[in-house]
PAPALUM-418661 format. One record per residue (C-alpha): residue in one letter; x negated, y, z negated. Coordinates in nm, 4 decimals, decimal comma. Layout:
(r 'A'; (X; Y; Z)),
...
This chain:
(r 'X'; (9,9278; -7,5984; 6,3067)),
(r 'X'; (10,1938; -7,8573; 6,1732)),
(r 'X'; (10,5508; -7,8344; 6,1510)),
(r 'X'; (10,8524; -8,0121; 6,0640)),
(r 'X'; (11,1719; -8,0632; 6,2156)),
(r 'X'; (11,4563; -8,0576; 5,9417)),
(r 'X'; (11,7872; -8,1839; 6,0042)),
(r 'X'; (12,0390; -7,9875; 5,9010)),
(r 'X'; (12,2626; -8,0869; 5,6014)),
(r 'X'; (12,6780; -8,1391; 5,7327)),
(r 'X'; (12,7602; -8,3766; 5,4646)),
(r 'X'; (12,9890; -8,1967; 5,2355)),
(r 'X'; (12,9523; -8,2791; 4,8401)),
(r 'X'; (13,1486; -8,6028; 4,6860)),
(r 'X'; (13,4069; -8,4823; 4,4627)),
(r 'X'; (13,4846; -8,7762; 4,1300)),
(r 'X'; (13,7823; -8,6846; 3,9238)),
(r 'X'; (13,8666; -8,9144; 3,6461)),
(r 'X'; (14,1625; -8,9401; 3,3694)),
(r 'X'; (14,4160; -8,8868; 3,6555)),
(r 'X'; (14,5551; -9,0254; 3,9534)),
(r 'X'; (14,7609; -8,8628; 4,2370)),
(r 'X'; (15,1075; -8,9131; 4,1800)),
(r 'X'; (15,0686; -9,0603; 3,8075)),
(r 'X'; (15,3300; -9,0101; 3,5754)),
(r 'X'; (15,2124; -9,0124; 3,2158)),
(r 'X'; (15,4186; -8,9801; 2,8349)),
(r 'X'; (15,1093; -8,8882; 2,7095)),
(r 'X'; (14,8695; -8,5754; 2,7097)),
(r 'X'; (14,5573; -8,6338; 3,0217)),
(r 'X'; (14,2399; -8,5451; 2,9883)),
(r 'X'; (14,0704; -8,4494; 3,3127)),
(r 'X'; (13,7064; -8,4309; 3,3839)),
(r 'X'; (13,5882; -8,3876; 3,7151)),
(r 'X'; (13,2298; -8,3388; 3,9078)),
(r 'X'; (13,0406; -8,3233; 4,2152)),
(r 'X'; (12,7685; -8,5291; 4,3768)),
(r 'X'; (12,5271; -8,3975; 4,6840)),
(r 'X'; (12,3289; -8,5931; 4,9156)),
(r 'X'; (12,0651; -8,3050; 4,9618)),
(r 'X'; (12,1874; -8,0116; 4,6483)),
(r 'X'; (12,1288; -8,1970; 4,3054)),
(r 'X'; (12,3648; -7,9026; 4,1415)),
(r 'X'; (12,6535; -7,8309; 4,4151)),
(r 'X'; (12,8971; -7,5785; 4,2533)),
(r 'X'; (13,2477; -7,7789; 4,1396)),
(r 'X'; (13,5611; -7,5731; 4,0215)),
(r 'X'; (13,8979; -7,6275; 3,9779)),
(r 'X'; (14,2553; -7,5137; 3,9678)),
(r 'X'; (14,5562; -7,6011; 3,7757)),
(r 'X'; (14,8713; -7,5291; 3,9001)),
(r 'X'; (14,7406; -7,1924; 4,0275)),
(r 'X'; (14,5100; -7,1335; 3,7178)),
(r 'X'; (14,1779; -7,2104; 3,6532)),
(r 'X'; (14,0897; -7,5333; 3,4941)),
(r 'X'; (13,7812; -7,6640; 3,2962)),
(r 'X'; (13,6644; -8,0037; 3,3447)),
(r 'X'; (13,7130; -8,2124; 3,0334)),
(r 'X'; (14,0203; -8,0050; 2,8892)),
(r 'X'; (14,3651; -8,1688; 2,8038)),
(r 'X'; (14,7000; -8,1210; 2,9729)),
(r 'X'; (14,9978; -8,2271; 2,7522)),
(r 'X'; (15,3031; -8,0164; 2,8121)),
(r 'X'; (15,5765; -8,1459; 3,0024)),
(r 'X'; (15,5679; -7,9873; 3,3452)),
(r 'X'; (15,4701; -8,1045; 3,7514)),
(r 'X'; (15,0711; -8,0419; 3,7867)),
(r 'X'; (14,8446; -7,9825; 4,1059)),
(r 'X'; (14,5124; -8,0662; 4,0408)),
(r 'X'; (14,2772; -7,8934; 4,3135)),
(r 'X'; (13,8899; -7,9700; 4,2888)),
(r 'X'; (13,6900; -7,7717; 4,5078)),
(r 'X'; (13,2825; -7,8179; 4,5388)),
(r 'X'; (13,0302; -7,6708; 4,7967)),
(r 'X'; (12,6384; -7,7569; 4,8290)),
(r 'X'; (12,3317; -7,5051; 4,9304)),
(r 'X'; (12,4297; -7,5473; 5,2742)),
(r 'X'; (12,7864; -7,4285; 5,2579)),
(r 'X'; (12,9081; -7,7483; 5,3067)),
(r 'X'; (13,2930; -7,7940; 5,1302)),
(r 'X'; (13,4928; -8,0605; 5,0073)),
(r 'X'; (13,8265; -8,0826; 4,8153)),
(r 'X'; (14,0445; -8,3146; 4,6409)),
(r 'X'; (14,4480; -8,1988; 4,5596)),
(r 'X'; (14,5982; -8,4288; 4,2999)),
(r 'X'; (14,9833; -8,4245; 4,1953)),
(r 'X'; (15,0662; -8,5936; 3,8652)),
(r 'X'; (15,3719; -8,5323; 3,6047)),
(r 'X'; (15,3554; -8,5093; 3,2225)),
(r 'X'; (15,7185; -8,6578; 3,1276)),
C-alpha cells in the first residue's frame, strides 16, 4: 500500500488586467481585457465588475464618467484574489 502526501494549494490565482491603469485618466475610449493565472488550476474562474455591472473582458469603455474596475478570480481550491482599479474617461 502506497500513498501520497499532497500539500494543500493556499496560493490564490494571479489576476493580469491590461489596457488600464489605476488612477489613469484617458480622452479616449479603453479597452480592457483581463485574465487569470493558477499555480495548480489551469482554468481558475475570472469575472468582473464595472461600476456595479458586469463587465466582459475585451469590451470598450468610452463614455465620459468615473469607473471601478473590480477583477475577481478563484481556483479549484477556493482560493481568491482581486484587483479594484479606478480610472476616468474625460
Amino acid at each position: 500500500i502506497g500513498f501520497e502526501i499532497v500539500e494543500p494549494d493556499i496560493t490564490a490565482p494571479e489576476i493580469t488586467v491590461e489596457g488600464v491603469t489605476d488612477g489613469q485618466q484617458s480622452s479616449e475610449a479603453l479597452t480592457i481585457t483581463y485574465s487569470a493565472t493558477d499555480d495548480t488550476d489551469p482554468d481558475p474562474s475570472v469575472s468582473a465588475t464595472l461600476s456595479g455591472e458586469t463587465f466582459a473582458s475585451g469590451s470598450e469603455v468610452g463614455e465620459i464618467d468615473q469607473y471601478e474596475l473590480v477583477v475577481t478570480a478563484e481556483d479549484a481550491s477556493g482560493n481568491q484574489s482581486e484587483v479594484i482599479i479606478g480610472f476616468k474617461i474625460v
